[in-house]
TIPADREN-878225 format. One record per residue (C-alpha): residue number from 0; residue in three letters; x, y, z. Coordinates in pm, 1 decimal, padded with zeros to 6 digits, always signed. Each point is the difference from the previous one (the first is absolute). Example, Ala and Ser with C-alpha at 12.3 -4.5 7.8 and 13.67 -1.06 7.14 Angstrom:
<lumkol = 0, rofi = ALA, X = +01230.0, Y = -00450.0, Z = +00780.0>
<lumkol = 1, rofi = SER, X = +00137.0, Y = +00344.0, Z = -00066.0>
! end
This chain:
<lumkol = 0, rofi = UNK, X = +26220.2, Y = +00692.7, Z = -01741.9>
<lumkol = 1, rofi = UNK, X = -00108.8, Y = +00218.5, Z = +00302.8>
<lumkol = 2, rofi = UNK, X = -00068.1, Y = +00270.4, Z = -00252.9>
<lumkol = 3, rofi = UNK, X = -00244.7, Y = -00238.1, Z = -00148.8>
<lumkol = 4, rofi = UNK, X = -00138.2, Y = -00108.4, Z = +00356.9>
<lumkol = 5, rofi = UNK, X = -00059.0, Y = +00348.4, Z = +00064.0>
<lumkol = 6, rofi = UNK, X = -00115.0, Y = +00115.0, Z = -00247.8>
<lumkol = 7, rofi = UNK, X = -00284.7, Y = -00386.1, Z = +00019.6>
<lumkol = 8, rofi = UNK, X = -00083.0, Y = +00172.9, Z = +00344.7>
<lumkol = 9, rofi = UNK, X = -00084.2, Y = +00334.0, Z = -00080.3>
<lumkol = 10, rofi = UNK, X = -00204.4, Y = -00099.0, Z = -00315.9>
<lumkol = 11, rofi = UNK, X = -00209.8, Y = -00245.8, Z = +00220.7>
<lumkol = 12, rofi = UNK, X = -00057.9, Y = +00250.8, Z = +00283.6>
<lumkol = 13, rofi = UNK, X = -00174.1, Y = +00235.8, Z = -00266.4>
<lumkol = 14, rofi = UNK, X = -00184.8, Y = -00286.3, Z = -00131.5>
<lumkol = 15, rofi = UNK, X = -00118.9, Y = -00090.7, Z = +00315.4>
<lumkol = 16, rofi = UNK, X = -00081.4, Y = +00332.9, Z = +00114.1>
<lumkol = 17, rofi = UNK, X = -00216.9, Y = +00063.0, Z = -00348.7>
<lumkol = 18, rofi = UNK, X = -00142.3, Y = -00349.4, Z = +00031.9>
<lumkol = 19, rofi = UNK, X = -00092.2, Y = +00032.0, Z = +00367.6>
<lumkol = 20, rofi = UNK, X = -00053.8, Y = +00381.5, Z = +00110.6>
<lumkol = 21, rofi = UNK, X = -00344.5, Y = +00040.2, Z = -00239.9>
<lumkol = 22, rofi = UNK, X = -00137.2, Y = -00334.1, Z = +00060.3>
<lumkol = 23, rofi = UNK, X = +00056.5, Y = +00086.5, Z = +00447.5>
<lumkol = 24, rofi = UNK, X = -00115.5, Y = +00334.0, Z = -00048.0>
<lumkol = 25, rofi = UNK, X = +00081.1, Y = +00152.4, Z = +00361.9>
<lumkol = 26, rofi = UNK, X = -00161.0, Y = +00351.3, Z = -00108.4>
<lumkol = 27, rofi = UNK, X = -00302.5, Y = -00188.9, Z = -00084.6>
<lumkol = 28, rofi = UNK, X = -00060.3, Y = -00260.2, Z = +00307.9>
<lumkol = 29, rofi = UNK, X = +00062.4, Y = +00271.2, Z = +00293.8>
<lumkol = 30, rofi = UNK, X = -00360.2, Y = +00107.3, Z = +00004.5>
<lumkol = 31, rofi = UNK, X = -00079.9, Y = -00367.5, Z = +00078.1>
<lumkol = 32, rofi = UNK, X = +00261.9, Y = -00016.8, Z = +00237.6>
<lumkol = 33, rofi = UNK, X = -00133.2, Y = +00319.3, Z = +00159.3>
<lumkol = 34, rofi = UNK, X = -00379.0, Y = -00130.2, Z = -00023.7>
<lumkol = 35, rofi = UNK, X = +00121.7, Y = -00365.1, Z = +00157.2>
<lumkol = 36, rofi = UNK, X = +00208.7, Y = +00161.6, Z = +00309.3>
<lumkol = 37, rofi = UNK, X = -00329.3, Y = +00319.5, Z = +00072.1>
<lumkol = 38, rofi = UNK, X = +00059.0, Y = +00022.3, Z = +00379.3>
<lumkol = 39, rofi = UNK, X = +00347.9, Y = -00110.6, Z = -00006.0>
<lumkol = 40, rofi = UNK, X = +00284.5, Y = +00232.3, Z = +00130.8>
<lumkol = 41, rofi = UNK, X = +00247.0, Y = +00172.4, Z = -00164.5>
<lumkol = 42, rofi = UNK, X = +00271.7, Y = -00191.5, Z = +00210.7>
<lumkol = 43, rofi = UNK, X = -00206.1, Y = -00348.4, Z = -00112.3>
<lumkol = 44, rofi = UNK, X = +00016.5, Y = +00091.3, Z = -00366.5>
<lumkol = 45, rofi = UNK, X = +00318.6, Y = +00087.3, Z = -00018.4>
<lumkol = 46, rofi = UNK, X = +00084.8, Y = -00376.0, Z = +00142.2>
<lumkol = 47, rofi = UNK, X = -00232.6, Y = -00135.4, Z = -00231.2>
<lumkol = 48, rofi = UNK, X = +00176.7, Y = +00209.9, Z = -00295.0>
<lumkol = 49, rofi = UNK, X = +00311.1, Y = -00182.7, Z = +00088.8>
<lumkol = 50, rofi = UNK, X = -00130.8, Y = -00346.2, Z = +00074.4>
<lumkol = 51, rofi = UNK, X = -00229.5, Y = +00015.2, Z = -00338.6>
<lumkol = 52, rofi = UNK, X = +00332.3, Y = +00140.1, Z = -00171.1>
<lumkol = 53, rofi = UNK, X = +00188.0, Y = -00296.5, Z = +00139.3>
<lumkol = 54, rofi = UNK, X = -00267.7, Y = -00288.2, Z = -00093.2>
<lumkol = 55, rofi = UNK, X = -00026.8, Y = +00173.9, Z = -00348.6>
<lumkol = 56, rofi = UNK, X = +00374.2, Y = -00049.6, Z = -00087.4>
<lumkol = 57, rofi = UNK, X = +00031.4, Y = -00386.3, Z = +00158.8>
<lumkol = 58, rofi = UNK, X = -00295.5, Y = -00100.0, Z = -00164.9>
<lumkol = 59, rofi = UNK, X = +00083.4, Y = +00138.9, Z = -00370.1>
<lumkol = 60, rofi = UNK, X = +00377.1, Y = -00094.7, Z = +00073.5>
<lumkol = 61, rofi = UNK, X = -00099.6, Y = -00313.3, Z = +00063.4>
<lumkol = 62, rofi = UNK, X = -00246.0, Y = +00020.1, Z = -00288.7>
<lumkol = 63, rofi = UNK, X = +00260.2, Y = +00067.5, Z = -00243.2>
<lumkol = 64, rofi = UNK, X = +00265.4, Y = -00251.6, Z = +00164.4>
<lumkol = 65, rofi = UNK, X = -00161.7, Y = -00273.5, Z = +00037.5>
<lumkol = 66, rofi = UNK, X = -00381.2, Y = +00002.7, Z = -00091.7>
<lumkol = 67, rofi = UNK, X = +00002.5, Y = -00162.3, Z = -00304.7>
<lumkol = 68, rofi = UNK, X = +00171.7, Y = -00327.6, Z = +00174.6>
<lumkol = 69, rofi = UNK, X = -00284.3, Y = +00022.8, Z = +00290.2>
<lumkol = 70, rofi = UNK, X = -00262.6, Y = +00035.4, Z = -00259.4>
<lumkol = 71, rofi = UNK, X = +00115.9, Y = -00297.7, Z = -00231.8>
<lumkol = 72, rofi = UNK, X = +00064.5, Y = -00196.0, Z = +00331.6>
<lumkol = 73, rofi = UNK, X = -00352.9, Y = +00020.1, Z = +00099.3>
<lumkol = 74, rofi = UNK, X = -00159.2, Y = +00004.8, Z = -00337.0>
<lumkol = 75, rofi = UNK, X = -00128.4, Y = +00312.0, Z = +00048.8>
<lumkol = 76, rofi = UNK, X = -00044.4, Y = +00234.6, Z = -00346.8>
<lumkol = 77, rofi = UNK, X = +00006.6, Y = +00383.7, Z = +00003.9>
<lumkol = 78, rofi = UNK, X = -00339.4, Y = -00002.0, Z = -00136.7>
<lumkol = 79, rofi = UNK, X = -00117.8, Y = -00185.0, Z = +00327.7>
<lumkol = 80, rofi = UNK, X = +00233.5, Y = +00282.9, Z = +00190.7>
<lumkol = 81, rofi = UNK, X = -00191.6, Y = +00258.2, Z = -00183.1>
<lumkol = 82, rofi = UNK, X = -00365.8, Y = -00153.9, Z = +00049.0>
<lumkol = 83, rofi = UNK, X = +00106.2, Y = -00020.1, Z = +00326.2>
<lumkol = 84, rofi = UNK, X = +00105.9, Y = +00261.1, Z = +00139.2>
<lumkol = 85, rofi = UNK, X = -00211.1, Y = +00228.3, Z = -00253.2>
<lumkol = 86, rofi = UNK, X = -00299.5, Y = -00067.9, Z = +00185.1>
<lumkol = 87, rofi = UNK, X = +00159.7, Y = +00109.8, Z = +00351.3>
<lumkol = 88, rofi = UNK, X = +00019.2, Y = +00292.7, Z = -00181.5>
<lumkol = 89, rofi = UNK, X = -00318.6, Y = +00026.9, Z = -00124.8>
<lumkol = 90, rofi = UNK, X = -00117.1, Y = -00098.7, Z = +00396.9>
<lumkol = 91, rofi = UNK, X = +00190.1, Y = +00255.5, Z = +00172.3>
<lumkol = 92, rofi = UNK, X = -00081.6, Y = +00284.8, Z = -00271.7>
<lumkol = 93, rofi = UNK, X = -00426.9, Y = -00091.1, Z = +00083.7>
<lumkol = 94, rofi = UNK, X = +00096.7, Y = +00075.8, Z = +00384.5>
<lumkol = 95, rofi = UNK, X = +00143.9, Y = +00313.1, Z = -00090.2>
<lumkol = 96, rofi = UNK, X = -00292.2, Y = +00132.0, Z = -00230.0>
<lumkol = 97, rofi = UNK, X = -00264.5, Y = -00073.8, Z = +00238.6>
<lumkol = 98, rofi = UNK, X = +00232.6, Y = +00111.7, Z = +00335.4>
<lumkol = 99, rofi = UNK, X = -00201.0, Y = +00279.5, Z = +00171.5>
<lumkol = 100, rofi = UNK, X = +00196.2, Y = +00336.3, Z = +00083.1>
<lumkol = 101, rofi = UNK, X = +00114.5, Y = -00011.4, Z = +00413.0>
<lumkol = 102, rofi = UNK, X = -00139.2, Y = +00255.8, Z = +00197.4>
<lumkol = 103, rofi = UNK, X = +00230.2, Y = +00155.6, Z = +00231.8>
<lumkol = 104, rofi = UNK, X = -00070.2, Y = -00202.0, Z = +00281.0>
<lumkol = 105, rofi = UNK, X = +00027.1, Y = -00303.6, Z = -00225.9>
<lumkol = 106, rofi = UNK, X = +00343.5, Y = +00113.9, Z = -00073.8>
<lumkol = 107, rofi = UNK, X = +00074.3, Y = +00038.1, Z = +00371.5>
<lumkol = 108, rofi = UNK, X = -00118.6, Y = -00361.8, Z = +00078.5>
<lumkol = 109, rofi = UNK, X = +00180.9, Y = -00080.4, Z = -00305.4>
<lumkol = 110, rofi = UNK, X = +00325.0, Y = +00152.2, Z = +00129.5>
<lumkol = 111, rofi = UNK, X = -00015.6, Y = -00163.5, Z = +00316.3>
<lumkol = 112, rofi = UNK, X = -00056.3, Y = -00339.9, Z = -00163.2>
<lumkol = 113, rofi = UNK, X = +00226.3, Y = -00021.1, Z = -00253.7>
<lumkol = 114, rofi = UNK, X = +00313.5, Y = -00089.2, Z = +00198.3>
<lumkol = 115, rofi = UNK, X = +00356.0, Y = -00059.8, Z = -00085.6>
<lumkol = 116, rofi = UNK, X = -00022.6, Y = -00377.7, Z = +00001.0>
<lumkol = 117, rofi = UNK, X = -00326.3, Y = +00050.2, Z = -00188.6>
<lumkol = 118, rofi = UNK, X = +00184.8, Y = +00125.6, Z = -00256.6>
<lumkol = 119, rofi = UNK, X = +00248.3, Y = -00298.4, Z = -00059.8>
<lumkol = 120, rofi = UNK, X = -00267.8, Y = -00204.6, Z = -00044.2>
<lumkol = 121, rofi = UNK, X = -00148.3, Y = +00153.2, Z = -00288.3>
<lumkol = 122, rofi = UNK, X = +00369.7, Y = +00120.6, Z = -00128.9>
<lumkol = 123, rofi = UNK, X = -00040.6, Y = -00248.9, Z = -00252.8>
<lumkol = 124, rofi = UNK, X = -00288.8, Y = -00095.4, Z = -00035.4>
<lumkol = 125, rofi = UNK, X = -00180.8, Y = +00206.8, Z = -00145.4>
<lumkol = 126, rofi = UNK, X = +00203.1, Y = +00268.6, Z = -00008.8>
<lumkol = 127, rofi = UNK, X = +00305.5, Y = -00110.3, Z = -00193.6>
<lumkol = 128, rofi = UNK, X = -00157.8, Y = -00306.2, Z = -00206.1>
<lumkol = 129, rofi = UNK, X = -00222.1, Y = +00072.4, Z = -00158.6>
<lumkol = 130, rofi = UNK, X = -00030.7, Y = +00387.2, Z = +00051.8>
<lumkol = 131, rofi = UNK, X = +00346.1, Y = +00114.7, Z = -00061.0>
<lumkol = 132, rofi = UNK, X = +00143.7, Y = -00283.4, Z = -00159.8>
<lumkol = 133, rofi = UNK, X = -00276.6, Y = -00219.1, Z = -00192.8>
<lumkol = 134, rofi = UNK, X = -00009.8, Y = -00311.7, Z = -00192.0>
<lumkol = 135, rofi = UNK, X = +00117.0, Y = +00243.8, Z = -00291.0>
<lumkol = 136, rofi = UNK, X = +00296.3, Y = +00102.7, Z = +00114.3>
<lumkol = 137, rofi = UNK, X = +00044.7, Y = -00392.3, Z = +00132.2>
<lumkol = 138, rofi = UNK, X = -00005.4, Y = -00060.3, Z = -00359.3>
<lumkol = 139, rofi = UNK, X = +00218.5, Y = +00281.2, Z = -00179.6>
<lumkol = 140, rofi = UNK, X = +00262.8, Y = -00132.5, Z = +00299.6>
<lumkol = 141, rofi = UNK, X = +00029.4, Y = -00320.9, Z = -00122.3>
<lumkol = 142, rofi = UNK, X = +00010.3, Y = +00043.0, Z = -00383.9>
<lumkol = 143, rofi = UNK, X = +00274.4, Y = +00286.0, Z = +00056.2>
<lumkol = 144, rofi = UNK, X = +00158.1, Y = -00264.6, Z = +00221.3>
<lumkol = 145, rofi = UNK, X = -00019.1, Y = -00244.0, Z = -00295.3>
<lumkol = 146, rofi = UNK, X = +00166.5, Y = +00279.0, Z = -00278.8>
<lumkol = 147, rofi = UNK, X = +00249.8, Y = +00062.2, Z = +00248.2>
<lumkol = 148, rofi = UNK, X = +00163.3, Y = -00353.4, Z = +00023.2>
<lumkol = 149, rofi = UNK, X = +00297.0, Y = -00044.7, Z = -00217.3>
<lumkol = 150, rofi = UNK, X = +00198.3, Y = -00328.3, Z = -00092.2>
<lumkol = 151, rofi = UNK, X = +00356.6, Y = +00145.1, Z = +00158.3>
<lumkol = 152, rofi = UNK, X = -00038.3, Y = +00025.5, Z = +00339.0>
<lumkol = 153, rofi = UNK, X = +00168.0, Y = +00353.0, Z = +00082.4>
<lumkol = 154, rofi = UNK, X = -00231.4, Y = +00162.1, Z = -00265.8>
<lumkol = 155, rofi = UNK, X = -00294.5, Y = -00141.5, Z = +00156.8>
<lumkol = 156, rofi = UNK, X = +00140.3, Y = +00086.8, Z = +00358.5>
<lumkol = 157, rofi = UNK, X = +00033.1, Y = +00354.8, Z = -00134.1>
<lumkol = 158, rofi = UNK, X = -00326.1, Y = +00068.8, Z = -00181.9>
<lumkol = 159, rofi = UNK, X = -00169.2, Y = -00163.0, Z = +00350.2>
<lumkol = 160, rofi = UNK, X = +00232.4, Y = +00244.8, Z = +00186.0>
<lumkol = 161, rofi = UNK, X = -00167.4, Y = +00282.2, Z = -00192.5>
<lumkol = 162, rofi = UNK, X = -00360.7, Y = -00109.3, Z = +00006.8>
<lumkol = 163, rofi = UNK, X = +00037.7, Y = -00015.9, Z = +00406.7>
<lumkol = 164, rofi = UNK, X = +00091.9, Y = +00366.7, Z = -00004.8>
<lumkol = 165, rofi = UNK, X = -00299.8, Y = +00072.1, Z = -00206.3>
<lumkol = 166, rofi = UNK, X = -00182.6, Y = -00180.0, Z = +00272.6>
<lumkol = 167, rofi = UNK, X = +00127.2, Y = +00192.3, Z = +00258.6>
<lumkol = 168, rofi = UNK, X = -00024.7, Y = +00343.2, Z = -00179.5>
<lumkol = 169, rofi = UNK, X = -00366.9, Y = -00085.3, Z = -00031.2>
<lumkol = 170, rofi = UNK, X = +00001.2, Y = -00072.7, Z = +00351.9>
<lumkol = 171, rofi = UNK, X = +00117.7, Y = +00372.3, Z = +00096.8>
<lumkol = 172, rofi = UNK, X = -00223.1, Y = +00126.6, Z = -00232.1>
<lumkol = 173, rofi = UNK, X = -00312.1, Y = -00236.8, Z = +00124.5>
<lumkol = 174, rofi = UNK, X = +00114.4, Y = +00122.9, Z = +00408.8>
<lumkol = 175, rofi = UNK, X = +00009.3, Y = +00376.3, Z = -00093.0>
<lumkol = 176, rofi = UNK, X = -00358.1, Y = -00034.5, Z = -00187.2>
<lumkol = 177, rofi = UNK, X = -00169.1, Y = -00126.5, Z = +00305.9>
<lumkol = 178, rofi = UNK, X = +00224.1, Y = +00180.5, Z = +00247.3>
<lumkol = 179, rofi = UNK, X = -00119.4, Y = +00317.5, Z = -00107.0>
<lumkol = 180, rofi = UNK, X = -00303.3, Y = -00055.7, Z = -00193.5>
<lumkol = 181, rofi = UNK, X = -00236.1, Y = +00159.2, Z = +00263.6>
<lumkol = 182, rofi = UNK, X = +00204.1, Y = +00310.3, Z = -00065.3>
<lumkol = 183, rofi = UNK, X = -00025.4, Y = -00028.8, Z = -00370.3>
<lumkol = 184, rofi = UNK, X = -00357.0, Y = -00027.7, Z = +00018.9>
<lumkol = 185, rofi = UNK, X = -00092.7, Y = +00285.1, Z = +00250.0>
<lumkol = 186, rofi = UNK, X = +00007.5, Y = +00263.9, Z = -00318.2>
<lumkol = 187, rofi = UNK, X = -00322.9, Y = -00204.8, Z = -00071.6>
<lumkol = 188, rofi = UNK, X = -00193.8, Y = +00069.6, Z = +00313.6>
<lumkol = 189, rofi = UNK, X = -00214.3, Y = -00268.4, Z = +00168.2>
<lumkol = 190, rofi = UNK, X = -00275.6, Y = +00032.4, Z = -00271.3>
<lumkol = 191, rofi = UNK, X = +00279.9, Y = -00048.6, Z = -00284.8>
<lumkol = 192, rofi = UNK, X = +00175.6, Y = -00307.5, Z = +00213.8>
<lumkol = 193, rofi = UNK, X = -00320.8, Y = -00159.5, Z = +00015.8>
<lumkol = 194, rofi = UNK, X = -00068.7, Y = +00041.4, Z = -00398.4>
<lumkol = 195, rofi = UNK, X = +00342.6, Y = -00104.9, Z = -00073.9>
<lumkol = 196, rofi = UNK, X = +00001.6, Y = -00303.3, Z = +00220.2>
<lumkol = 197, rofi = UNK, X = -00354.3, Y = -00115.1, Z = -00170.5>
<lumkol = 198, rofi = UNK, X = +00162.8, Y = +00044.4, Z = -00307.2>
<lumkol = 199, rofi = UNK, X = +00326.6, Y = -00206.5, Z = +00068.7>
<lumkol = 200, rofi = UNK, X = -00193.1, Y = -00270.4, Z = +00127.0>
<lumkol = 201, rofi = UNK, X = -00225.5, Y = -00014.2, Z = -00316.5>
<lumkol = 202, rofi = UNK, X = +00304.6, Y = -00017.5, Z = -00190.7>
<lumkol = 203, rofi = UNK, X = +00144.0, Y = -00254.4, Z = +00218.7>
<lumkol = 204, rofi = UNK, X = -00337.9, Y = -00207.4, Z = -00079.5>
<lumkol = 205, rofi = UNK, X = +00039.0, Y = +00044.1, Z = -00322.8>
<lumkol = 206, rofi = UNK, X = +00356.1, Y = -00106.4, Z = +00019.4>
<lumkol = 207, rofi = UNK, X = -00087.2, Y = -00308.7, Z = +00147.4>
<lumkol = 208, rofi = UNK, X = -00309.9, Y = -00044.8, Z = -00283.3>
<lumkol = 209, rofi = UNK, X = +00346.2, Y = +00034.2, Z = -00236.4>
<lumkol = 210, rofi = UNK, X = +00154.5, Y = -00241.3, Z = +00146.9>
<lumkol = 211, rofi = UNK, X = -00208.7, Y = -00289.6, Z = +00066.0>
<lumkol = 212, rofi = UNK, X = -00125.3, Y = +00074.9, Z = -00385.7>
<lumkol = 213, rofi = UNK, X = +00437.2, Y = -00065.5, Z = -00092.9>
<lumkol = 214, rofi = UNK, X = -00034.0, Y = -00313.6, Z = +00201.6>
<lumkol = 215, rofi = UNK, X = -00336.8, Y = -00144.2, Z = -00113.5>
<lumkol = 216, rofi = UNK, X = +00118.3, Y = +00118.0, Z = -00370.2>
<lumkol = 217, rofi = UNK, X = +00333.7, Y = -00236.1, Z = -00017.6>
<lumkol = 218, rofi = UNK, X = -00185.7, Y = -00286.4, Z = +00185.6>
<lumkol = 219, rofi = UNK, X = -00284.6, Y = +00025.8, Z = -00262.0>
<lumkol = 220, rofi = UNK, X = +00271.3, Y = -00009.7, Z = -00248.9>
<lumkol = 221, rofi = UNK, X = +00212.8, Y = -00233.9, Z = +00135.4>
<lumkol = 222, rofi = UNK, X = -00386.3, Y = -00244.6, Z = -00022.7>
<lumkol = 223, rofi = UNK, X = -00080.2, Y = +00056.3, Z = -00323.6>
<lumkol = 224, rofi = UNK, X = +00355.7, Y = -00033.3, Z = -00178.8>
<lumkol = 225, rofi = UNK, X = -00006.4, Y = -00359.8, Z = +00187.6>
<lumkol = 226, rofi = UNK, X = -00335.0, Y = -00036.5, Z = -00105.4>
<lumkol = 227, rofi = UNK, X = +00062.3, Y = +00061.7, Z = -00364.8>
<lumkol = 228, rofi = UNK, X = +00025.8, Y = -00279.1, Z = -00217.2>
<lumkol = 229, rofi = UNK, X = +00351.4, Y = -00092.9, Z = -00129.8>
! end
C-alpha cells in the first residue's frame, strides 16, 4: 500500500509539472515582469519575485483543490473564466505595445516612486494574475485538480500530495526567473531588451486573442448544440 501511495505521488508531481510548467512559462513572462517593475530596484524585485512566487502557488493550489467546487457554486463556467480573464490579457498586452521607452531621468523618478509598499499593491494584481499566472493556467489547475481525485481517499490524498510539489517546484522555478531575469537579459543590451520585451508582449496579446477565442469557441458551442433541434 505505501508503495502504491508513493509511487500515486510521484506520478502526479510529473503530471503536474508537464501540465503546469509550459502553460506558466516563467522563461517567457520575465520580460513583462521586467517591463512592468522599469524603475524598480533590485532589492524591490527581488520582494516582488517572492511575493509573485507566493500568490502564484496559493492561487493554482487553490485552483486545483478546490476551484471546480467555487466555480460550480457560483455558476461560473471555464469558458466565462477564459473570456474573462483573456481580455485582461489582451488589456495589459495593448499597454505594453504602446509603453514609450524611459529616459534616464524617467527611470530615476521611476525609482524613487516605485516604493516597497507600492509594490504589494500591484504583487497581484497585475503581476501574478493575470501576468504570471493567467486565466490559462486558472484553468489547466482545475482540470488537473479534477484527474487527480480518486474514489479511495489515501490515493487521492497522495496524487494531491504530489501535484502540490509540482506547484511548489514551479514556484522555485517562477522566483529564480524573475529574480535574476535582469541578469539573463543584459547579454541583450538595452536595444535587444527593448526588442525582446515588444516581442513578449505581442505574444502575450496574442495569447490573450487565444484565449478569449477558447472561451467564445465552447460558449458558441455550448449555444448552438442547445439550439439544435432534437
Amino acid at each position: 500500500m505505501a508503495f502504491e501511495l508513493l509511487l500515486a505521488l510521484g506520478k502526479s508531481f510529473l503530471f503536474v509539472l508537464a501540465a503546469i510548467l509550459p502553460i506558466l512559462n516563467p522563461a517567457a513572462t520575465a520580460p513583462i515582469f521586467l517591463s512592468l517593475t522599469e524603475g524598480a530596484s533590485a532589492s524591490t524585485r527581488a520582494l516582488l519575485a517572492r511575493r509573485i512566487a507566493f500568490n502564484m502557488f496559493a492561487l493554482m493550489a487553490g485552483s486545483m483543490l478546490v476551484g471546480s467546487y467555487v466555480l460550480a457554486f457560483f455558476g461560473i463556467s471555464l469558458p466565462i473564466v477564459r473570456v474573462g480573464g483573456g481580455l485582461i490579457v489582451v488589456a495589459t498586452a495593448w499597454r505594453l505595445l504602446h509603453a514609450g521607452h524611459a529616459s534616464e531621468d524617467l527611470r530615476t523618478e521611476l525609482a524613487d516612486s516605485f516604493t516597497p509598499e507600492q509594490a504589494r499593491r500591484q504583487a497581484f494584481y497585475p503581476l501574478t494574475f493575470p501576468i504570471s499566472c493567467g486565466p490559462g493556467c486558472i484553468a489547466a489547475a482545475i482540470t488537473v485538480g479534477v484527474a487527480l481525485h480518486d474514489e479511495r481517499l489515501p490515493l487521492s490524498l497522495a496524487r494531491m500530495g504530489g501535484g502540490v510539489l509540482a506547484l511548489v517546484t514551479v514556484g522555485a522555478l517562477l522566483y529564480l526567473a524573475f529574480r535574476y531575469a535582469q541578469r539573463l537579459l543584459k547579454p541583450l543590451g538595452e536595444a535587444g531588451t527593448l526588442i525582446f520585451l515588444r516581442l513578449s508582449a505581442f505574444i502575450l496579446l496574442c495569447l490573450g486573442v487565444q484565449i478569449v477565442w477558447d472561451g467564445a469557441s465552447e460558449l458558441l458551442y455550448g449555444v448552438l448544440i442547445a439550439a439544435r433541434p432534437a
